[in-house]
C-alpha positions in Angstrom: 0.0 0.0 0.0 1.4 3.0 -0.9 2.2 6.0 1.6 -0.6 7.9 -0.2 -3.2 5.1 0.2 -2.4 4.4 4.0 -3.1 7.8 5.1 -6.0 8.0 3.1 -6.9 5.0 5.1 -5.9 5.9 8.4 -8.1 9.1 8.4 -11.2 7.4 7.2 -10.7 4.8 10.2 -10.1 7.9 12.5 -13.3 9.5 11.3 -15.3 6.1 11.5 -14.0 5.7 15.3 -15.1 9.0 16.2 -18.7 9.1 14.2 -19.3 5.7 16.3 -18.0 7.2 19.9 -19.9 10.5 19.1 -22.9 8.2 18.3 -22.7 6.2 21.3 -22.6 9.8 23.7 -25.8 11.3 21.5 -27.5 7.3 22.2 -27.1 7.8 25.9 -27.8 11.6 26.3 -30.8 10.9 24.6 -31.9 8.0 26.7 -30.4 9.9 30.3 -33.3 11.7 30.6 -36.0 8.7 30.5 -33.7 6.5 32.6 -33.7 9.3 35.1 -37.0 10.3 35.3 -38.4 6.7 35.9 -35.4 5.8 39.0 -36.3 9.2 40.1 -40.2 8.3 39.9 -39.8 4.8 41.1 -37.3 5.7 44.5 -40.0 7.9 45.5 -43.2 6.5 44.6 -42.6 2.8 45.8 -42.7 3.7 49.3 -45.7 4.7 49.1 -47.2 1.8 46.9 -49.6 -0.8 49.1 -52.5 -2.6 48.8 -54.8 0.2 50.1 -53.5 2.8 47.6 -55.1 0.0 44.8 -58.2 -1.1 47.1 -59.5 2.2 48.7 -60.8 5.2 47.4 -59.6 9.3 47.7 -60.1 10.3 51.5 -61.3 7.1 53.2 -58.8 5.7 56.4 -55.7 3.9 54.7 -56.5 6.4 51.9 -55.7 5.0 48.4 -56.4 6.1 45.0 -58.8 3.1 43.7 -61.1 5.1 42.2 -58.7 7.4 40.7 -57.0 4.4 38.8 -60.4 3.4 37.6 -61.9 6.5 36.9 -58.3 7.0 34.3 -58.7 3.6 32.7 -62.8 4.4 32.2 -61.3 7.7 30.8 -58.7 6.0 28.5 -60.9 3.8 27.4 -64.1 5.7 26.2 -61.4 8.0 24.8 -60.1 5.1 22.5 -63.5 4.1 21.5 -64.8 7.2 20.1 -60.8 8.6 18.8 -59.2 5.5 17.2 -62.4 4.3 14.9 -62.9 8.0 13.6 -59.0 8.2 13.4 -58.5 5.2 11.4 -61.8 6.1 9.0 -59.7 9.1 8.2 -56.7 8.3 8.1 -58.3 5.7 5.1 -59.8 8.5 3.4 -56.6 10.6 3.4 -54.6 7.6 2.0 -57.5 6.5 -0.7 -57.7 9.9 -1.6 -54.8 11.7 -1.2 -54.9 13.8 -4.4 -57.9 15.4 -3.5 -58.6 18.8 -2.2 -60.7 17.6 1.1 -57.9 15.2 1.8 -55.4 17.6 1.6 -57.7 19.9 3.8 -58.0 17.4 6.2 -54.2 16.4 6.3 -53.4 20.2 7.0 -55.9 20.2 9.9 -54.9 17.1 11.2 -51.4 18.3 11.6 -52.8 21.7 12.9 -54.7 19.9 15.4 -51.8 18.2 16.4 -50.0 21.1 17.4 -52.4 22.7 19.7 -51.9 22.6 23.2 -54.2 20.5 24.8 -55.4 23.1 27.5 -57.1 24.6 24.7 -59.2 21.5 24.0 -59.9 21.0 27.2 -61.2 24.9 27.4 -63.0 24.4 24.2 -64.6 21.1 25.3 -65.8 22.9 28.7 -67.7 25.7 26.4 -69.1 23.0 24.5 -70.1 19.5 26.5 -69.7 20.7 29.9 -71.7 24.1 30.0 -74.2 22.2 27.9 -74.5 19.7 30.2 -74.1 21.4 33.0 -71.8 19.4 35.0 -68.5 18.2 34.3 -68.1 14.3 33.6 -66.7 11.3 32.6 -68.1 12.0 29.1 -66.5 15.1 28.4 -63.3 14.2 29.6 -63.5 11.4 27.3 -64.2 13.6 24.3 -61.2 15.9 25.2 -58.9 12.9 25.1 -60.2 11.3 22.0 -59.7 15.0 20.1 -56.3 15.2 21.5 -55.9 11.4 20.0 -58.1 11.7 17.0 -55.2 13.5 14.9 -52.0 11.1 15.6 -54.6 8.1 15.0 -55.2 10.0 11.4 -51.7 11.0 10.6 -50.5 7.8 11.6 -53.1 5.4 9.2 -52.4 7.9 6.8 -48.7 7.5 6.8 -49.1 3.4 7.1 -52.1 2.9 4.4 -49.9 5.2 1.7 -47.2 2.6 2.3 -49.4 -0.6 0.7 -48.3 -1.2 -2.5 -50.8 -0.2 -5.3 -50.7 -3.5 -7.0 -52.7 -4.9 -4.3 -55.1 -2.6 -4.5 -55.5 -2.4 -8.2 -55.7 -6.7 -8.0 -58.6 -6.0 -5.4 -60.5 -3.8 -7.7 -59.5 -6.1 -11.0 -61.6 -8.7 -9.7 -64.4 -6.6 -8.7 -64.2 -5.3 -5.3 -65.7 -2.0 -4.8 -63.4 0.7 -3.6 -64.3 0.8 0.2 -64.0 -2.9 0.4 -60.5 -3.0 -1.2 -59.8 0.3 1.5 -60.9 -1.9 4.1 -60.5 -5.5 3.8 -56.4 -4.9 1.6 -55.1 -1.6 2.6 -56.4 -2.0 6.4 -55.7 -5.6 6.8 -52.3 -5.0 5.2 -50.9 -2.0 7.4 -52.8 -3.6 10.6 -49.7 -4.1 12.6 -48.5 -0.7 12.2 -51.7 1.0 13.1 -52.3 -1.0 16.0 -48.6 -0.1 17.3 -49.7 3.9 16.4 -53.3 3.7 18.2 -51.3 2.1 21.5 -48.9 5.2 21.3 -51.7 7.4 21.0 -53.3 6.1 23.6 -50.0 6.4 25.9 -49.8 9.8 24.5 -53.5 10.6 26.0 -52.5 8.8 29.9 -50.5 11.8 30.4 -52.8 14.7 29.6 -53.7 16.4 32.8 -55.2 20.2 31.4 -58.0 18.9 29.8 -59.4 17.1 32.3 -59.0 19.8 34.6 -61.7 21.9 33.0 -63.8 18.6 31.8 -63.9 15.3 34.4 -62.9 17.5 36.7 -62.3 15.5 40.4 -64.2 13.3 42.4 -63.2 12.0 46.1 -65.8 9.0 45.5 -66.4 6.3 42.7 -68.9 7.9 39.7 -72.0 6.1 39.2 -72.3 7.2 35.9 -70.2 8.7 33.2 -72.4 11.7 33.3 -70.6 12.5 37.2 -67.4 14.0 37.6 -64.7 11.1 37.7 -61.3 11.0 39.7 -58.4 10.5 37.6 -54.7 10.3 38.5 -53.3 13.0 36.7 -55.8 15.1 38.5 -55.0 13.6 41.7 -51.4 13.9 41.2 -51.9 17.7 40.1 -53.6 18.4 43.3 -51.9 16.5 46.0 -48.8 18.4 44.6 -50.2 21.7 45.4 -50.6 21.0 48.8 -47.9 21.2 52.3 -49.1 17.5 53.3 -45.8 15.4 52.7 -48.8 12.0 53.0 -50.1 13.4 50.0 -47.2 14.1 48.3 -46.3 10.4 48.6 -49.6 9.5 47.0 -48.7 12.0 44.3 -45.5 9.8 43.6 -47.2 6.5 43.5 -49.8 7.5 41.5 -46.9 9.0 38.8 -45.5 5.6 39.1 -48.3 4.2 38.4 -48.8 5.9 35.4 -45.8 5.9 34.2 -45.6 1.9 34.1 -48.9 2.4 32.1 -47.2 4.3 29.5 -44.3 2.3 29.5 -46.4 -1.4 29.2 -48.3 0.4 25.9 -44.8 1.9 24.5 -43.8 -1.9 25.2 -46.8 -3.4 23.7 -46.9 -1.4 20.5 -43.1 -2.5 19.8 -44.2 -6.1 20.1 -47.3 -5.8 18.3 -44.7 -4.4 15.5 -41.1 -6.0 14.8 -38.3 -3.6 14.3 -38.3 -4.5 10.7 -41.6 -3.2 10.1 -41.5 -0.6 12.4 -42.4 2.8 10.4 
């Protein structure tokens, strides 16, 4: 090799070693923070995890937060039902018809949506469920976590459907299927796995959202009887123990972050099954 060729070599090595190093410090400044914010969570809410925080409700002797934990997952869940279906059925259109001028209006709100703060849904829901029904509830907390969700459900079925090869389509409609059974029964089936993975992160996404239910399901010390009554969540809960000198209910707080935080971190690792890294979008 001559001298010319060796030094040529030796600097690309050197630049290859140092890509990788400065690669490896980006990986683990980017993963510090997580890392730290769940030990941090954990060291303080464990000690203050036991089986009356899960068994009793807000207030009672031994208080817990029971009702809290199933007032969010009654949240989380009529959220999903009334978010994801409407997000995937758009999300569909947008990829069936992306050249046209609704979809591309609807793509530009969608991604507008996205962007706004969710404080303002929640104030925008309280104009328009919770004065009309004059009470907050269940309901309209619901609705404000299903708008916040309803755009990244879109986006993301948009993003996954466009990815289906046309050929499968235009065999679907060769042999005679009309177009909203090809859109449903090809393009859905097909990009499944990835929208399943996006609807979980959504849903992780929504767990976390404290302003909107604020101004919408508001608090409750007691288990609702309906979802027409103001429900007890534990972002709520966390929000207002943390406002307070007791150091009890500061404890709570922490276990009830843990808590949700090992929600969010079961659906992140749920939607990454549900999806192999290979097909991951």
């Amino acid at each position: 090799m001559t001298p010319e060729l060796e030094s040529a070599y030796t600097g690309r090595r050197l630049a290859e070693r140092i890509a990788t190093v400065a690669s490896g410090v980006a990986v683990v400044l980017a993963l510090l923070p997580l890392f730290a914010v769940i030990a941090y969570v954990a060291s303080h809410g464990a000690r203050a995890l036991s089986s009356s925080f899960f068994s009793e409700p807000i207030g009672n002797s031994g208080a817990g937060m029971a009702n809290a934990i199933v007032g969010t997952i009654q949240l989380v869940f009529l959220a999903s039902a009334m978010g994801i279906p409407l997000g995937i059925a758009a999300g569909l259109y947008l990829a069936e018809y992306r050249a046209t001028r609704l979809a591309r209006t609807v793509r530009f709100a969608a991604d507008v949506l996205a962007g706004v703060p969710s404080i303002l849904v929640g104030v925008v829901v309280y104009a328009v469920v919770v004065v009309w029904m004059k009470q907050f509830s269940a309901f309209a907390g619901a609705t404000a976590l299903a708008i916040v969700m309803l755009p990244l459900v879109t986006r993301t079925t948009d993003e996954l459907a466009r990815t289906v090869p046309d050929s499968l389509r235009e065999a679907a409609l060769a042999l005679g299927a009309p177009r909203w059974r090809t859109a449903i029964f090809v393009v859905l089936r097909t990009a499944a796995p990835g929208i399943r993975s996006g609807c979980l992160l959504a849903v992780a996404r929504v767990c976390g959202e404290t302003a909107p239910l604020l101004f919408t399901a508001y608090n409750n010390r007691f288990y609702n009887e309906s979802l027409l009554d103001p429900t007890a969540t534990l972002q709520v809960q966390i929000f207002t123990y943390t406002m307070t000198p007791n150091e009890d209910w500061h404890a709570q707080a922490w276990a009830a972050a843990l808590v949700l935080v090992a929600i969010v971190v079961v659906l992140n690792v749920v939607a990454r099954k549900i999806v192999p890294e290979k097909e991951a979008p």
